[in-house]
GUTORNU-958777 format. One line per field, with one value per residue (C-alpha): residue number from 1; x, y, z. Coordinates in Angstrom, 1 decimal, m for minus. Each point is the difference from the previous one (the first is absolute). Example, Ala and Ser with C-alpha at 12.3 -4.5 7.8 and 13.67 -1.06 7.14 Angstrom:
<pts>
num: (1 / 2)
px: (12.3 / 1.4)
py: (m4.5 / 3.4)
pz: (7.8 / m0.7)
</pts>
This chain:
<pts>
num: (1 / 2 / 3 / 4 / 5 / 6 / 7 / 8 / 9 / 10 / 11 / 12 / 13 / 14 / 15 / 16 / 17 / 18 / 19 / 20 / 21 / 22 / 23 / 24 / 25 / 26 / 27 / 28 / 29 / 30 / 31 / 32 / 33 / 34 / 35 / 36 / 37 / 38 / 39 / 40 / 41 / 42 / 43 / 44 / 45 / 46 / 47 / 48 / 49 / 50 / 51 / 52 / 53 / 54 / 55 / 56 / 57 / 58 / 59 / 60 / 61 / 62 / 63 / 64 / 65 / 66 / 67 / 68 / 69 / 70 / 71 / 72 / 73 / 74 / 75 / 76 / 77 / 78)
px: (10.0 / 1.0 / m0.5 / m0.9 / m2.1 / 1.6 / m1.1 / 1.1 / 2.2 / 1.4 / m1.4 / m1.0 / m4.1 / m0.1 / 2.1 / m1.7 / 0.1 / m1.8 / m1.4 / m2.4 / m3.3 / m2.4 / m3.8 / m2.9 / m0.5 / 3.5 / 1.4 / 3.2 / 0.1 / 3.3 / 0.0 / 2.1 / 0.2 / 1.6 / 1.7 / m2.6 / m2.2 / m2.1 / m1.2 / 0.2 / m1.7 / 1.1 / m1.5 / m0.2 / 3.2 / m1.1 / m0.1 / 3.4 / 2.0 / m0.4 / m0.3 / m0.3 / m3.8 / 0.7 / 2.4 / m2.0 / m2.4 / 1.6 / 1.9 / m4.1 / 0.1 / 3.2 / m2.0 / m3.3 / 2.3 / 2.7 / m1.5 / 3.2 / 1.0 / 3.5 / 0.6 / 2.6 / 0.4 / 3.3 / 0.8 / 2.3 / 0.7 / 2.4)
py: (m7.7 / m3.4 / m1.5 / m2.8 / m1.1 / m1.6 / m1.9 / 0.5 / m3.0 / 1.2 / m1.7 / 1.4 / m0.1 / 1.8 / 1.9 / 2.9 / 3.4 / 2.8 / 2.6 / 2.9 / m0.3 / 2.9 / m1.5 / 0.8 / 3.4 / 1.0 / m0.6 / m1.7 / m3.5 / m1.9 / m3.8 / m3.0 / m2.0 / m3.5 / m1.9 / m2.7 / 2.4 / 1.0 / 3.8 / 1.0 / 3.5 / 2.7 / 3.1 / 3.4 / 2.0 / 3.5 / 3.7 / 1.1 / m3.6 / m2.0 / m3.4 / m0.7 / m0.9 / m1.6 / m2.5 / m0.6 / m1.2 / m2.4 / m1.5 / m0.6 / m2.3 / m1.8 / m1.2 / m1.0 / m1.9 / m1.6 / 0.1 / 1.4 / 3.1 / 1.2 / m0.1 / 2.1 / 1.5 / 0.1 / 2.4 / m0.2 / 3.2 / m0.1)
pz: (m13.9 / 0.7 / 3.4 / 2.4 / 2.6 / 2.9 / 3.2 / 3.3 / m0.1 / m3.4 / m2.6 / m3.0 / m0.3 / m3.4 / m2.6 / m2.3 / m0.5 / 1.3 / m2.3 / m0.2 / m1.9 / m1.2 / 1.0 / m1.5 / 2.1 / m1.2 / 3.8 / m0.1 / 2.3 / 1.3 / m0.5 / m0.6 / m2.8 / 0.8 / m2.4 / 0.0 / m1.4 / 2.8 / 0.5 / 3.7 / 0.0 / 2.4 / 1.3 / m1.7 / m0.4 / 1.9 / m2.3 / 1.7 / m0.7 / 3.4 / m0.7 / 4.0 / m0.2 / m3.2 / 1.2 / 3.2 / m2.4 / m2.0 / 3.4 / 0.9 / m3.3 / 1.0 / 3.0 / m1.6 / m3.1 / 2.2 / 3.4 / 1.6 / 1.9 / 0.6 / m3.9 / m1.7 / m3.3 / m1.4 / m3.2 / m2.4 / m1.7 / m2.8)
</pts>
């Protein structure tokens, strides 16, 4: 799914997509692949679907990569 991160002021921080990934225990994870090849990684997707925790999580990383809060992720679907 394509998206982007945006500032409060709107500009763009980062352009990626997110995507699910099996880890090692078989537990799928949310994160955000940016097209400048960095791998932001997420929280775990819950049993029924929720990916509430999982996004919490990967917001966390926006903060300790870009130092910002108020960031929004915009998706693309197509």
């Amino acid at each position: 799914m394509r998206c982007a991160i945006v500032s409060r002021a709107g500009q763009v921080i980062a352009n990626g997509h997110l995507v699910l990934h099996k880890d090692e225990n078989g537990e799928w994870r949310l994160d955000l692949e940016t097209d400048g090849g960095r791998l932001l990684q997420g929280g775990l997707v819950d049993a029924n679907g929720d990916l509430s925790m999982a996004s919490q999580m990967l917001f966390r990383q926006f903060f300790a990569v870009w130092g910002m809060s108020d960031l929004t992720l915009t998706v693309v679907v197509r």
